[in-house]
C-alpha positions as CSV (number, residue, x, y, z in Angstrom):
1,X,-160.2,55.9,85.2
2,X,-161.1,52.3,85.9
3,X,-159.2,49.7,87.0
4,X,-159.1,47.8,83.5
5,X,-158.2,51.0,81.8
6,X,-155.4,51.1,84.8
7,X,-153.9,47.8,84.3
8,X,-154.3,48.2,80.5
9,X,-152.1,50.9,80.9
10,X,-149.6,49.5,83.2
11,X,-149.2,46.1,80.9
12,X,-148.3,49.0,77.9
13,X,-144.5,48.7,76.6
14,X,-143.0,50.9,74.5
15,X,-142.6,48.4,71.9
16,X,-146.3,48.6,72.1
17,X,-146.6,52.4,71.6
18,X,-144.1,52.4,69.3
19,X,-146.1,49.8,66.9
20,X,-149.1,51.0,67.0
21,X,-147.9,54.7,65.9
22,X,-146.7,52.5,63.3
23,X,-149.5,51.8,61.5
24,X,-150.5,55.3,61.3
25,X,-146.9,56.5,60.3
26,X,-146.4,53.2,57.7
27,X,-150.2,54.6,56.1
28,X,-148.9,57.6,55.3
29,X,-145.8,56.2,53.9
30,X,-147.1,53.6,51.5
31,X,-149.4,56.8,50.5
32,X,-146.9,58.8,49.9
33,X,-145.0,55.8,47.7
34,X,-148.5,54.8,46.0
35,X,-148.3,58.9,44.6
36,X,-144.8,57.7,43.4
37,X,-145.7,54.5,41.8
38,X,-148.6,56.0,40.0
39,X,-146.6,58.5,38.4
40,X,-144.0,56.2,37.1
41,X,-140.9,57.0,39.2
42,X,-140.5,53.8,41.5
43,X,-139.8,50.5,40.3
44,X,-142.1,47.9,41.1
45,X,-140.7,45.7,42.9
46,X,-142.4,41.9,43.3
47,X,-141.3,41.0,47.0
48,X,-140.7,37.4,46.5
49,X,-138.1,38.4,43.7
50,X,-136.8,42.0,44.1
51,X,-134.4,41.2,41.5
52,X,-136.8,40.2,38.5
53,X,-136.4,42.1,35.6
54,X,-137.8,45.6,35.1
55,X,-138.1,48.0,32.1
56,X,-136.8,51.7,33.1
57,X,-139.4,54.6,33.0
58,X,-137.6,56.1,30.3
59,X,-136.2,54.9,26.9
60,X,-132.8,53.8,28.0
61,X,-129.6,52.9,25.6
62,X,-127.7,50.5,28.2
63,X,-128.7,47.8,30.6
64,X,-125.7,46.7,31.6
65,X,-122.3,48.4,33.7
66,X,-119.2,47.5,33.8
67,X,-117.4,49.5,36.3
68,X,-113.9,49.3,36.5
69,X,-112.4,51.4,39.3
70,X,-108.9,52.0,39.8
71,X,-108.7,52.2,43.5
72,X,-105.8,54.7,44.9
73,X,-105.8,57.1,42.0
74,X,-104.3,57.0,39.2
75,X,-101.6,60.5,38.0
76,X,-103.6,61.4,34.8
77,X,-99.9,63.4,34.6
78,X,-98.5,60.1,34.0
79,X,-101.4,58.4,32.0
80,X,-103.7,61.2,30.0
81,X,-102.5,64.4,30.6
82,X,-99.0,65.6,28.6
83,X,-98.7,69.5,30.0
84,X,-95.6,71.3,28.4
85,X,-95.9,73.8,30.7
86,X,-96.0,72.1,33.8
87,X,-92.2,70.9,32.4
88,X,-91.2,73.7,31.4
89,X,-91.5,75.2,35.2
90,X,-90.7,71.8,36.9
91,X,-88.8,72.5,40.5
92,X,-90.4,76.2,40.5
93,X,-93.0,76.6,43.2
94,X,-96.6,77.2,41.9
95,X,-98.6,80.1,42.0
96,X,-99.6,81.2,45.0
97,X,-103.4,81.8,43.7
98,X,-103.4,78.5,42.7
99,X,-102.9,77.1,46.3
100,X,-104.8,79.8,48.5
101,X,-108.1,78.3,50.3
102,X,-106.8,74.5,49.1
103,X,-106.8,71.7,50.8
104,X,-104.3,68.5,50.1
105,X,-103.7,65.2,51.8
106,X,-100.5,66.0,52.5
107,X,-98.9,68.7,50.6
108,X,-97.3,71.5,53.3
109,X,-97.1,74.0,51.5
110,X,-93.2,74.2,50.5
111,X,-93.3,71.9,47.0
112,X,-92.6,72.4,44.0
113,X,-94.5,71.6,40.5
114,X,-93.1,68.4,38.9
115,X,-93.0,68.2,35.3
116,X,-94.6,65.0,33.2
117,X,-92.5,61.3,34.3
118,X,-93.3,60.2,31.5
119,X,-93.4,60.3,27.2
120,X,-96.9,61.3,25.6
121,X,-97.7,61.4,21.8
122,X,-101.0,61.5,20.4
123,X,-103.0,58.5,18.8
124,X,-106.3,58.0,16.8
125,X,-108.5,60.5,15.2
126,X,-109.7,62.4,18.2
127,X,-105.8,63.1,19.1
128,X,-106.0,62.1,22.7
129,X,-102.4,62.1,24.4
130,X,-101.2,59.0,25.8
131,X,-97.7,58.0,28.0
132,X,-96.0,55.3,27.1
133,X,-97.2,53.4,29.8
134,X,-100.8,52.7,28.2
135,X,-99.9,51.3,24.2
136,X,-102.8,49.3,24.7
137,X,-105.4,52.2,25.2
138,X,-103.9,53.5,21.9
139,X,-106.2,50.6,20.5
140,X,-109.7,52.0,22.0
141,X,-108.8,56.2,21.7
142,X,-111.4,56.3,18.9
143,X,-113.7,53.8,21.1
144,X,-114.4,55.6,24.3
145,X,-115.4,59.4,25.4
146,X,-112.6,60.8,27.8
147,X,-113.7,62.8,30.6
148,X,-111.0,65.1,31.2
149,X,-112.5,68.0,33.1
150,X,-113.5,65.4,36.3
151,X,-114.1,66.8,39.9
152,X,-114.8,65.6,43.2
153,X,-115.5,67.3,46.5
154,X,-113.3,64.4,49.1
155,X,-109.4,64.2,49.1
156,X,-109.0,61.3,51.3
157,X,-109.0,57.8,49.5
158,X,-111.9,56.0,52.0
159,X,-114.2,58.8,51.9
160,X,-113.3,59.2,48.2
161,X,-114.0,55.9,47.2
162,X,-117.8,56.0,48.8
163,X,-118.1,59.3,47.1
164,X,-117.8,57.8,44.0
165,X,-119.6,54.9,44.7
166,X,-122.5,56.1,46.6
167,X,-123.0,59.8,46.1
168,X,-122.1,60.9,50.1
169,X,-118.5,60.3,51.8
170,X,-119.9,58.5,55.0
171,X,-120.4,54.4,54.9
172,X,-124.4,53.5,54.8
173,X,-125.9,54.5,51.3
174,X,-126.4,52.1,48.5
175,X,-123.8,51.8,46.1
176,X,-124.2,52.5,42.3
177,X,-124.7,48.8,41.6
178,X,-127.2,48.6,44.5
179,X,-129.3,51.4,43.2
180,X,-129.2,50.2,39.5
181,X,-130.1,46.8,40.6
182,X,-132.8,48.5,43.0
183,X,-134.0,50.4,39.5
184,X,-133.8,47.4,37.1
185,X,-133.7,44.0,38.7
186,X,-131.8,41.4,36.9
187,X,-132.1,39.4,33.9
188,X,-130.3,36.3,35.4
189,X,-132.3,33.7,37.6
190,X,-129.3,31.9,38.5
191,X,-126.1,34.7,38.9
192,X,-126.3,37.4,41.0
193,X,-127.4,40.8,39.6
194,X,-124.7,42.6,40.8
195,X,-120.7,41.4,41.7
196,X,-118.1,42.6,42.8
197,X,-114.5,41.3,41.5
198,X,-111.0,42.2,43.3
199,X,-107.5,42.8,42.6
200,X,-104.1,43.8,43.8
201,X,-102.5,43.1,46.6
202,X,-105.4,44.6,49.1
203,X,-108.5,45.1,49.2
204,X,-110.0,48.8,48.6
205,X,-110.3,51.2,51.5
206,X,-113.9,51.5,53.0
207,X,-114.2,47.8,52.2
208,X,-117.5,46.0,52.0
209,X,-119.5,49.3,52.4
210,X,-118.6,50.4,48.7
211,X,-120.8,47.7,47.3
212,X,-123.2,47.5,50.2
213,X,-127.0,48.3,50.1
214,X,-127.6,51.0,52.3
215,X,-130.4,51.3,53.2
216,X,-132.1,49.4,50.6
217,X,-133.2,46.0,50.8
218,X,-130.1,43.6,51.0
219,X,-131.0,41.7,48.2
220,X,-129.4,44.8,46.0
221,X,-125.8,44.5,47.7
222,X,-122.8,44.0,45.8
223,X,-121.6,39.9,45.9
224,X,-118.3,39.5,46.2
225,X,-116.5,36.9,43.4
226,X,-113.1,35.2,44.0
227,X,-111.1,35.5,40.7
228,X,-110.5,31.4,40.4
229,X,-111.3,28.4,41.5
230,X,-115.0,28.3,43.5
231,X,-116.9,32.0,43.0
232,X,-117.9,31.7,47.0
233,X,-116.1,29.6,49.1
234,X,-118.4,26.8,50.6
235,X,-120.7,27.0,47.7
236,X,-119.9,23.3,46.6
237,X,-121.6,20.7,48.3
238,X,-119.4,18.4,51.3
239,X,-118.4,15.4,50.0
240,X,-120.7,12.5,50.8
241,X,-123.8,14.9,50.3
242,X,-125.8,14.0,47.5
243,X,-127.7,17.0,45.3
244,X,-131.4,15.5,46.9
245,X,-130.0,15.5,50.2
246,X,-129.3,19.2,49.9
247,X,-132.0,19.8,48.1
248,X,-133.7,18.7,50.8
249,X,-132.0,20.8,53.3
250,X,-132.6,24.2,51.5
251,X,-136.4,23.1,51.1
252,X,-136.3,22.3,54.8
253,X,-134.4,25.7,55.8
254,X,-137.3,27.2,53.3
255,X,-140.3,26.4,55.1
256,X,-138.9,27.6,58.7
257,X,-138.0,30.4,56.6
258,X,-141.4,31.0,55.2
259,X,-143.1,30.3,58.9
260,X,-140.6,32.8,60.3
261,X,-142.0,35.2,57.6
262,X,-145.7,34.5,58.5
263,X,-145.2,35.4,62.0
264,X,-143.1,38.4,61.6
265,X,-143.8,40.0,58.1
266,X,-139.9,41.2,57.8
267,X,-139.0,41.4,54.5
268,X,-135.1,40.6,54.8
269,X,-136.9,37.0,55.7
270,X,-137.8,37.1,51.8
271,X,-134.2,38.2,51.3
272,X,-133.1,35.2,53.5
273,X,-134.8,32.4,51.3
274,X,-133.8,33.9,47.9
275,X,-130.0,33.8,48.8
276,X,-130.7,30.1,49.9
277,X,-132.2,29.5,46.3
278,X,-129.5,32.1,44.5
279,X,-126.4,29.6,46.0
280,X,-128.1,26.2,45.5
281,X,-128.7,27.5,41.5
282,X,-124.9,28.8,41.6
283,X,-123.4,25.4,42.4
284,X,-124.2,24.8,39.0
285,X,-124.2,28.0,37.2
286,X,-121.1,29.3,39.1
287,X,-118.5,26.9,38.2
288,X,-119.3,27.3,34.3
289,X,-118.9,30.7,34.7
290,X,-115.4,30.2,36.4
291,X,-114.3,27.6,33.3
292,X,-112.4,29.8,30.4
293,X,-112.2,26.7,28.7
294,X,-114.6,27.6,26.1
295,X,-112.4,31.2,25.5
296,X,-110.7,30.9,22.5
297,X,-106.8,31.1,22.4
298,X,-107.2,34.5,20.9
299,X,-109.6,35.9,23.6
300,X,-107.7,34.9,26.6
301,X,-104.3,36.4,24.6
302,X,-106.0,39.2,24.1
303,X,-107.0,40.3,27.6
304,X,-103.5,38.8,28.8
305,X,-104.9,36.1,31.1
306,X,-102.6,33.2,32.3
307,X,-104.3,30.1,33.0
308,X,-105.0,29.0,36.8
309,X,-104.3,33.0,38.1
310,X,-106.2,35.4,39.5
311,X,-105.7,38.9,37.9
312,X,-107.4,41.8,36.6
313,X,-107.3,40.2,33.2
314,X,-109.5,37.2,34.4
315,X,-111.7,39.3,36.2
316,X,-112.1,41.7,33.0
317,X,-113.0,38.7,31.3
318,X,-115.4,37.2,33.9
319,X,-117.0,40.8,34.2
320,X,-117.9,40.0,30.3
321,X,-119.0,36.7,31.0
322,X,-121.5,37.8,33.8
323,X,-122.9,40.6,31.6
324,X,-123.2,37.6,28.9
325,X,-125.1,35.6,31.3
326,X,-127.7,38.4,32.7
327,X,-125.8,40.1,35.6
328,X,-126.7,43.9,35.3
329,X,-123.7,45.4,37.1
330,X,-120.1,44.0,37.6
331,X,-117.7,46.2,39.5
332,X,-114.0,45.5,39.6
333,X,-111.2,47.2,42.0
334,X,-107.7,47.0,41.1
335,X,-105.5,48.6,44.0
336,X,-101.8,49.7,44.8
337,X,-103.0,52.9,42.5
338,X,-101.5,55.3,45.3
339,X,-98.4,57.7,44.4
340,X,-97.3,59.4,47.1
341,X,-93.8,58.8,46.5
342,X,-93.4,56.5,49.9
343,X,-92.0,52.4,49.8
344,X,-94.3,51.0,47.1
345,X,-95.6,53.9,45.5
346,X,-93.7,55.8,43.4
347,X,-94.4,57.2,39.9
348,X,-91.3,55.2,38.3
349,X,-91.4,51.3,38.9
350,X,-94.2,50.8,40.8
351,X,-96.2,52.9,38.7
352,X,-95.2,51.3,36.0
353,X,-96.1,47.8,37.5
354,X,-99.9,48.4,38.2
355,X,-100.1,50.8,34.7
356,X,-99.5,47.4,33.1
357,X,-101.6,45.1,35.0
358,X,-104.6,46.8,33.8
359,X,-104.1,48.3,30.3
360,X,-104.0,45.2,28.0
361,X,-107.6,43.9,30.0
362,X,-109.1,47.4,29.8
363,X,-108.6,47.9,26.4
364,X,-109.5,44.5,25.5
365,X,-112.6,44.5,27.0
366,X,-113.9,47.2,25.0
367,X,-112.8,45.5,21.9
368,X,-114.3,42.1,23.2
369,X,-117.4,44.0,24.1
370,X,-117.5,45.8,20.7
371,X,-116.6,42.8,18.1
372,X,-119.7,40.5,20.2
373,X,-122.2,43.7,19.8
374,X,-122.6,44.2,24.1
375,X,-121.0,47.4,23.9
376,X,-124.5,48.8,22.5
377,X,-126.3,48.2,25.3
378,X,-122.8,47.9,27.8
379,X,-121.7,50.6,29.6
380,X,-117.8,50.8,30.5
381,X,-116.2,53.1,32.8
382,X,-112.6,53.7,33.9
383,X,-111.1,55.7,36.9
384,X,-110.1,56.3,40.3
385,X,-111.5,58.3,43.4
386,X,-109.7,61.8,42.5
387,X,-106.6,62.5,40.4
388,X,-103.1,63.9,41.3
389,X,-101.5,66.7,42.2
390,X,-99.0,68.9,39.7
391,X,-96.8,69.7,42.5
392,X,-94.9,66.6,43.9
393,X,-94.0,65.3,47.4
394,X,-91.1,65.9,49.5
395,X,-90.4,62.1,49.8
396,X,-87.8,59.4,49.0
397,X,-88.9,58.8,45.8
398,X,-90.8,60.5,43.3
399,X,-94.6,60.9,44.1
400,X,-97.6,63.2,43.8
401,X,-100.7,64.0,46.2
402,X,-104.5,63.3,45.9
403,X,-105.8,66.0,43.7
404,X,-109.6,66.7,43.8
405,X,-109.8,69.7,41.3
406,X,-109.1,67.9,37.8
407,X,-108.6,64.0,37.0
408,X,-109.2,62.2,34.0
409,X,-111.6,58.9,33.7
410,X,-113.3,57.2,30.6
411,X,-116.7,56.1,29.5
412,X,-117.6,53.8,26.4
413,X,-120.6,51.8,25.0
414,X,-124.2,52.7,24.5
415,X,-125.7,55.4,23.8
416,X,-121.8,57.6,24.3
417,X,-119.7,59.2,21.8
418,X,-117.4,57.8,20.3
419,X,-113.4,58.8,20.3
420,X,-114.5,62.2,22.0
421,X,-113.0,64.4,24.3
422,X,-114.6,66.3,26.6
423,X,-113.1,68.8,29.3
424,X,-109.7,70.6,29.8
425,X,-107.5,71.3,32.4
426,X,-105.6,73.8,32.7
427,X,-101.9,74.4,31.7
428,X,-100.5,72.9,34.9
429,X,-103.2,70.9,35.1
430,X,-104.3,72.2,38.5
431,X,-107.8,72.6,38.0
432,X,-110.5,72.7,35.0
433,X,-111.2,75.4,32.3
434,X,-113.7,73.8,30.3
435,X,-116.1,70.4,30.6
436,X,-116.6,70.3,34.3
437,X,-117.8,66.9,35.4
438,X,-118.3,66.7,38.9
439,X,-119.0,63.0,40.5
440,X,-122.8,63.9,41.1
441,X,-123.0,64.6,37.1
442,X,-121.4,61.3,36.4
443,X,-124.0,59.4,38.3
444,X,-126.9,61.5,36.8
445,X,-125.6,60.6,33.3
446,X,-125.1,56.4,33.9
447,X,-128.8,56.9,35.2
448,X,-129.8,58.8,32.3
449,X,-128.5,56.1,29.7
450,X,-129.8,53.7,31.7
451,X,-133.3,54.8,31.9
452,X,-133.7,56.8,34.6
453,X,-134.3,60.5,35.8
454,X,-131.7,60.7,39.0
455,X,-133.8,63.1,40.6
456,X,-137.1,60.6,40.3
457,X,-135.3,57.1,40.9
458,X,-135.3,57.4,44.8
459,X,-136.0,55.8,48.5
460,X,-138.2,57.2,51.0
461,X,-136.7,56.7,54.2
462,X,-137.3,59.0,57.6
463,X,-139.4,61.2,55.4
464,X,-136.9,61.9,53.1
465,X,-136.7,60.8,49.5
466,X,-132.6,60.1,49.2
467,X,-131.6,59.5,45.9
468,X,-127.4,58.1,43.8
469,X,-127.1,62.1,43.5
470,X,-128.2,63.6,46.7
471,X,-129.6,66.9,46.1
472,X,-126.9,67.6,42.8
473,X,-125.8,66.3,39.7
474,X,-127.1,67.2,35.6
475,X,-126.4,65.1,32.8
476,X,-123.6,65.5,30.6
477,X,-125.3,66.0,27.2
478,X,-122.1,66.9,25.2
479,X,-121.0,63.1,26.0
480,X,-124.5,61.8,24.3
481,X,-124.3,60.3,20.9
């Protein structure tokens, strides 16, 4: 060896080795995705606006979500679910092959089952039981597909939560709204694609990273809305800076932007400059959203909205708006769901609190939705992370535990049944005896409607294709109209 080819290896990095293995690895890759692209299962995706509109591979009913995601869990005991049985042998300990190999939150053991809290009866023509606590939902029975068989493989409310919103239990996957937006694009220039929208008294547990990208580009993350007032804080301009003036700026910040790109090639730059573009467009787009004043009387009555307050009525109604205006998925997160029977959160008043913060909205965007004619191509869909238990807690108050083997949520909108009922728990309602629908099926079934096969729509990362339903999941064609 030579002295060049000595000092040509002593001036090597690792950063050096490590990019030019690179190229030979990235070859492979964009091979690999090229095989994809030609056989129809990736989107193509123009760089300089990821979220353009696409058309799905696959004729599709909807093109729009609404999720609407009761965070804490809501007792389908006290909502959906009237079990005489479970009444009938309330304060008697359940069966002991019911409990054997199960694992609960907090349950030790010693409880006992605990009837119904509340009154049922049975409303529309599919004869769906409802408590007293939902009249409103009486309105919709006939409207939406109930999913009463749900399951779910994670009984802790973090975990839970990015289980149902991301397919795995651990933060760092895309989000539902990440991978539909990843699939789809957008069809509005000057709202983001997808939006988050918050209420309650907290925030949901696992935070930001139920809305986040993953590991997909950023420019499919979830943005998060403030109910009033300004969407984003700071999107306005300062006083005493004119609209050319900041125009200016973001054209300024654009070009070192764009240099910054030459040099490096790194797409998040891209992601970078359309953000700048996105929030200069929403200074003007984002406060008309904002303004009910062009609601009638009757629409903001009927959703139960109170002028100048945050709540999930606004949001329900904003979440129409945005899907009015282009957005393709709007998720909303009501809290204080949790029963455990503890200060705060038992199944008498505080139930009965957060039951009625959400019904009148719920129901009334489905009718909202419905009367305009967005619920063809609108999805809707109503639930929590898990359900709750039969047996109740040895607490204060009167509570139940996170229950993972039967919950009840609700679908409506295009391409879905209408005023069906699908699944049944048992008796007790401990677990299900007919309809199954585990979380992974759920997911493969919003796909479906939406244009997709789940098992082609997917990111190649590490040499793995990772896909919304891992390795699982089969579409629920009993809920199809």
């Amino acid at each position: 060896m030579n002295d060049f080819e000595n000092r040509w290896l002593a001036e090597r990095t690792r950063r050096h080795f490590f990019r030019d293995c690179g190229v030979g690895l990235g070859s492979i890759a964009i091979n690999s995705m090229m095989r994809q692209l030609q056989a129809g299962q990736l989107p193509v995706i123009d760089p300089a606006n990821p979220m353009s509109a696409r058309k799905p591979p696959l004729p599709a009913k909807a093109k729009n979500v609404i999720f609407l995601h009761m965070a804490g869990a809501p007792s389908q005991l006290e909502l959906f679910e009237d079990k005489p049985k479970l009444r009938e042998y309330h304060g008697k300990a359940p069966p002991k092959s019911l409990m054997e190999g199960k694992r609960f939150a907090f349950l030790k053991g010693n409880e006992t089952l605990l009837g119904n809290q509340r009154e049922f009866g049975r409303y529309g023509e599919c004869g769906m039981s409802l408590s007293e606590l939902f009249p409103y939902h009486r309105k919709i029975v006939d409207e939406v597909v109930w999913l009463r068989g749900m399951t779910t493989d994670v009984f802790n409310h973090g975990p839970a939560k990015l289980f149902m919103n991301t397919g795995f239990q651990a933060p760092g996957r895309p989000s539902m709204g990440s991978w539909i937006t990843y699939g789809l694009g957008s069809e509005s220039e000057n709202l983001p694609g997808f939006v988050v929208l918050q209420s309650g008294p907290r925030g949901p547990r696992a935070g930001n990273s139920l809305w986040a990208s993953g590991f997909l580009p950023t420019s499919f993350q979830g943005v998060p809305f403030r109910g009033k007032g300004d969407a984003i804080l700071h999107l306005r301009s300062p006083k005493g800076i004119t609209r050319e003036r900041e125009r200016s700026f973001y054209d300024t910040v654009g070009a070192l932007n764009r240099a910054r790109l030459k040099e490096t090639g790194d797409p998040e730059i891209l992601t970078r400059l359309n953000a700048y573009e996105m929030a200069y467009r929403m200074q003007t787009s984002a406060p008309e959203l904002m303004d009910f004043k062009g609601e009638s009387k009757s629409t903001l009555d009927s959703y139960g909205v109170k002028p100048g307050e945050s709540s999930f009525a606004s949001n329900c109604l904003l979440a129409r708006r945005l899907v009015e205006r282009g957005s393709r998925f709007v998720q909303l997160y009501h809290t204080n769901w949790d029963s455990h029977g503890g200060p705060g959160e038992n199944l008498n008043k505080d139930f009965e609190k957060v039951c009625k913060d959400v019904d009148q909205a719920s129901a009334a965007l489905v009718l909202d939705l419905k009367e305009r004619g967005m619920l063809e191509d609108t999805l809707v869909i109503w639930g929590g992370e898990f359900g709750r238990t039969p047996m109740g807690e040895n607490r204060k108050t009167v509570g139940r535990d996170h229950h993972i083997e039967a919950f009840t949520m609700w679908m409506a909108g295009a391409g879905l049944k209408s005023g069906y009922i699908h699944g049944q728990s048992d008796e007790l309602g401990f677990g299900v005896v007919d309809g199954k629908v585990h979380v992974h099926d759920l997911h493969a079934t919003l796909l479906h409607l939406l244009g997709f096969d789940h098992e082609q729509l997917t990111y190649r990362l590490q040499g793995r294709d990772f896909r919304l339903t891992d390795v699982h999941g089969k579409i629920v064609k009993e809920i199809l109209a």
